[in-house]
N, C-alpha and C positions, 0 to 999 in steps of 0.2 A: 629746857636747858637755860640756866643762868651763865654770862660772862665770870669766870672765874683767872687768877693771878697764876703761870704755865709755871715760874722759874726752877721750881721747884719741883714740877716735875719733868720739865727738861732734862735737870740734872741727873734724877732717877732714874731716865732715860739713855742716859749718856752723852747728850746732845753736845757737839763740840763745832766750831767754826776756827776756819784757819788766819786769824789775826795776827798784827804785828802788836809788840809793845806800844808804838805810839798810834796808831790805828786808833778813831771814835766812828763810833758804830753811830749811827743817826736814826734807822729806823729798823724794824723788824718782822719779818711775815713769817709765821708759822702755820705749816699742812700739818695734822695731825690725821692720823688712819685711829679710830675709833669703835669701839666693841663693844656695841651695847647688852645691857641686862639680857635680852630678848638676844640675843645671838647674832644680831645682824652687823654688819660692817658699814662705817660710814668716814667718811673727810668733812672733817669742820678745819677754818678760817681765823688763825688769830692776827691779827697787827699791832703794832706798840700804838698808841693813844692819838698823838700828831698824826697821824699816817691818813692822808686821804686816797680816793679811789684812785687816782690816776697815777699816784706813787706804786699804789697795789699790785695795780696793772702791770708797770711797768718792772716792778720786783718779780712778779710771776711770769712774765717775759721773760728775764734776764736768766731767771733759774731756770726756765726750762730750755731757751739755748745751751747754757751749759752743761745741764744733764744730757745733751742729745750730743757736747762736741763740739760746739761749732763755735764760740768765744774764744779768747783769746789776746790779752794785753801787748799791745805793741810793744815790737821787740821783741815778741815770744816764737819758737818756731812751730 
């Protein structure tokens, strides 16, 4: 497998993030669920360019507390 440019099939995807107009995105981690020729299922790992391990880490923390619930912005009930 080569690194290849996602945005484009994000799109195709339908890929949407809940942003404000003055909102700057700084970095990015994308899970992809992948289906190879052969049939088989797999997860590859994309991150924007800057992005080191420990950003990583901590972006796949963060999403996977909130996919479980458990986040929550002060203030919020």
């Amino acid at each position: 497998m080569a690194d290849q440019p996602i945005g484009r099939l994000l799109d195709t995807l339908g890929f949407t993030a809940d942003l404000d107009d003055d909102d700057m995105p700084t970095d990015a981690l994308v899970i992809l669920k992948v289906v190879t020729p052969e049939g088989r299922v797999a997860i590859t790992i994309g991150a924007s360019e800057s992005m080191d391990w420990i950003t990583q880490k901590g972006l796949l923390a963060g999403a996977a507390e909130i996919t479980q619930g458990g986040y929550r912005e002060n203030g919020e009930d």
